[in-house]
C-alpha positions as CSV (number, residue, x, y, z in Angstrom):
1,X,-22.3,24.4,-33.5
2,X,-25.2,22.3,-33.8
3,X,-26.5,21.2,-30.1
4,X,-27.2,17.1,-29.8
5,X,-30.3,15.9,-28.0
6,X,-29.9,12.5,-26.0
7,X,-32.2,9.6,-26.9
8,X,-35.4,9.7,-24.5
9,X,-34.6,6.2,-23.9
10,X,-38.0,5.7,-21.6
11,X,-40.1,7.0,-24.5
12,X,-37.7,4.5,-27.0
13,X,-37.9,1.4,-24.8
14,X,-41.4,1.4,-24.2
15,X,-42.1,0.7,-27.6
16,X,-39.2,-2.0,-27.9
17,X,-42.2,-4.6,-28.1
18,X,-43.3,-3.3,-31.3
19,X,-40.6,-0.9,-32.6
20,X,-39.1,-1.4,-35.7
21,X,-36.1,-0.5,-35.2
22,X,-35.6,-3.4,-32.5
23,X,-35.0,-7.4,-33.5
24,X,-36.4,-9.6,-31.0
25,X,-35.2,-13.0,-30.0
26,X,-36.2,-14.7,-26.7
27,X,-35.8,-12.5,-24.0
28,X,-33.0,-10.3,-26.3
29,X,-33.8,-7.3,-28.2
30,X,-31.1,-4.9,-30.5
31,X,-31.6,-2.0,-32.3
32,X,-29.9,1.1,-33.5
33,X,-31.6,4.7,-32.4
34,X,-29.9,7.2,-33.9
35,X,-26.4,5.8,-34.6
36,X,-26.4,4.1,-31.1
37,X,-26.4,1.1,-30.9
38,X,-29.0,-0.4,-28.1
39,X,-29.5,-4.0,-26.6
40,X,-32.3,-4.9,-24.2
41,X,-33.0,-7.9,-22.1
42,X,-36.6,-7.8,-20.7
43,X,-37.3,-9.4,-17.3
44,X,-40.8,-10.3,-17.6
45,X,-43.9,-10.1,-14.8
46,X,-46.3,-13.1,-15.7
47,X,-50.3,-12.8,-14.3
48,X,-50.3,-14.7,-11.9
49,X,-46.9,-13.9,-10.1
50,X,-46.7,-10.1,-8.5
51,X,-42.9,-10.3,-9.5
52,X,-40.9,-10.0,-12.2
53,X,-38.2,-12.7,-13.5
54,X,-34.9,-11.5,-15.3
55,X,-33.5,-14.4,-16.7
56,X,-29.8,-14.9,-15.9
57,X,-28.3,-16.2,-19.0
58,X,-30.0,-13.8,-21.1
59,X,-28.8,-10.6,-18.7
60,X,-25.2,-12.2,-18.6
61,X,-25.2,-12.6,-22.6
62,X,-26.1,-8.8,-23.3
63,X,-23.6,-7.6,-20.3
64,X,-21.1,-9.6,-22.5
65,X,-22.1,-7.9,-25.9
66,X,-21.7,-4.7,-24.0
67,X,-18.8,-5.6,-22.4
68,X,-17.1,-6.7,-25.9
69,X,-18.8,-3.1,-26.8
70,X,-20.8,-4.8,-29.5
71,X,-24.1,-2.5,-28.3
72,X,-23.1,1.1,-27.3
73,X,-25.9,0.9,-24.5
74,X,-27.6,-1.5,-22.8
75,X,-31.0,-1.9,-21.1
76,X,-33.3,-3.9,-18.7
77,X,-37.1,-3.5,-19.5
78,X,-39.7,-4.3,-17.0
79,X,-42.7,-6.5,-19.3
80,X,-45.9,-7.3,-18.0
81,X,-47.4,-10.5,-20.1
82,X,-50.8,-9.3,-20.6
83,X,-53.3,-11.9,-20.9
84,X,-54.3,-11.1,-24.7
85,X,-50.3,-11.8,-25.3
86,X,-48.9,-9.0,-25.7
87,X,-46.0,-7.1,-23.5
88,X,-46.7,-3.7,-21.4
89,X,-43.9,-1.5,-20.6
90,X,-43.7,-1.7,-17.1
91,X,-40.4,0.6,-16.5
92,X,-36.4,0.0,-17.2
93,X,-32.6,1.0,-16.0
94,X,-29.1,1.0,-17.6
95,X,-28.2,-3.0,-18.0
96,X,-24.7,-1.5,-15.8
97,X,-26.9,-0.4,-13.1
98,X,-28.9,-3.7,-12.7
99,X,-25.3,-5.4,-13.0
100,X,-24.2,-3.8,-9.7
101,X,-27.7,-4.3,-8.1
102,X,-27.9,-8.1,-9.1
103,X,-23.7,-8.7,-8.4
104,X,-24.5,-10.7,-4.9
105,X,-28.5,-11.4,-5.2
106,X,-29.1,-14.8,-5.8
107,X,-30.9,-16.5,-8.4
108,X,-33.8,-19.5,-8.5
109,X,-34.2,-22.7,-10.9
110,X,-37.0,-22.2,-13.3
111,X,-38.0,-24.4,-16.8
112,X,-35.7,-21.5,-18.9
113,X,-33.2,-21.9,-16.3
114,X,-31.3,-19.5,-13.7
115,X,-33.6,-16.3,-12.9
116,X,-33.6,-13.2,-10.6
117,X,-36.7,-12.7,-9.0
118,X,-36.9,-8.4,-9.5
119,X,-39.5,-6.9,-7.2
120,X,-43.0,-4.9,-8.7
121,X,-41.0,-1.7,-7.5
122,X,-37.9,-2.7,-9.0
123,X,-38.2,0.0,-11.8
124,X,-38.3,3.6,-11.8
125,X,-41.4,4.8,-12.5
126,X,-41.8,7.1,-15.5
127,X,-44.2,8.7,-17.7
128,X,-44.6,5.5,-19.8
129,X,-44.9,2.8,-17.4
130,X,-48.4,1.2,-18.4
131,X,-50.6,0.9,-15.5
């Protein structure tokens, strides 16, 4: 019997800025990793701002894909905006996880709408986390 290996999905989402495998649109990324099939919603850390902002009608539009089981796993990735324009992998958790956390926290007005504001520590760190 041939013995499966689950996804190192830290390794796999810190590329979902330039990976392939992963569509982008707005804050919404999907993908397929090995027959699996992924959706992330980054929540994104700006220069100038020491926290990170989730925005709400992007994280309630993947929890529904995942809840219609349209994606067989969902994610929330930690982004720093880096001033050259590009995204740094600043950590992530399991979208059902950040569900639960988020269920009573409320959210702020901002230009994109509704937003969580996600503290710097918000994400585990792990060995990808760009510093």
């Amino acid at each position: 019997m041939q013995e499966t290996t689950a996804p190192n999905w830290p390794k796999i989402l810190s590329a979902v800025f330039t990976d392939p495998r992963f569509r982008s649109s707005g804050f919404l990324s999907f993908g397929e990793i090995d027959g699996t099939r992924v959706g992330v919603v980054r929540a994104t850390m700006n220069p100038n701002f020491p926290t990170f902002a989730l925005n709400k009608g992007e994280f309630d539009r993947l929890a529904e894909v995942k809840r219609r089981e349209k994606i067989d796993v969902g994610f929330v990735v930690g982004a720093r905006n880096e001033k050259s324009g590009e995204q740094s992998y600043q950590g992530s958790m399991a979208l059902d996880d950040v569900v639960n956390r988020l269920r009573h926290e409320p959210t702020r007005e901002g230009r994109l709408g509704p937003f969580y504001v996600l503290p710097s520590s918000f994400f585990p760190f792990d060995d990808y986390v760009v510093l």
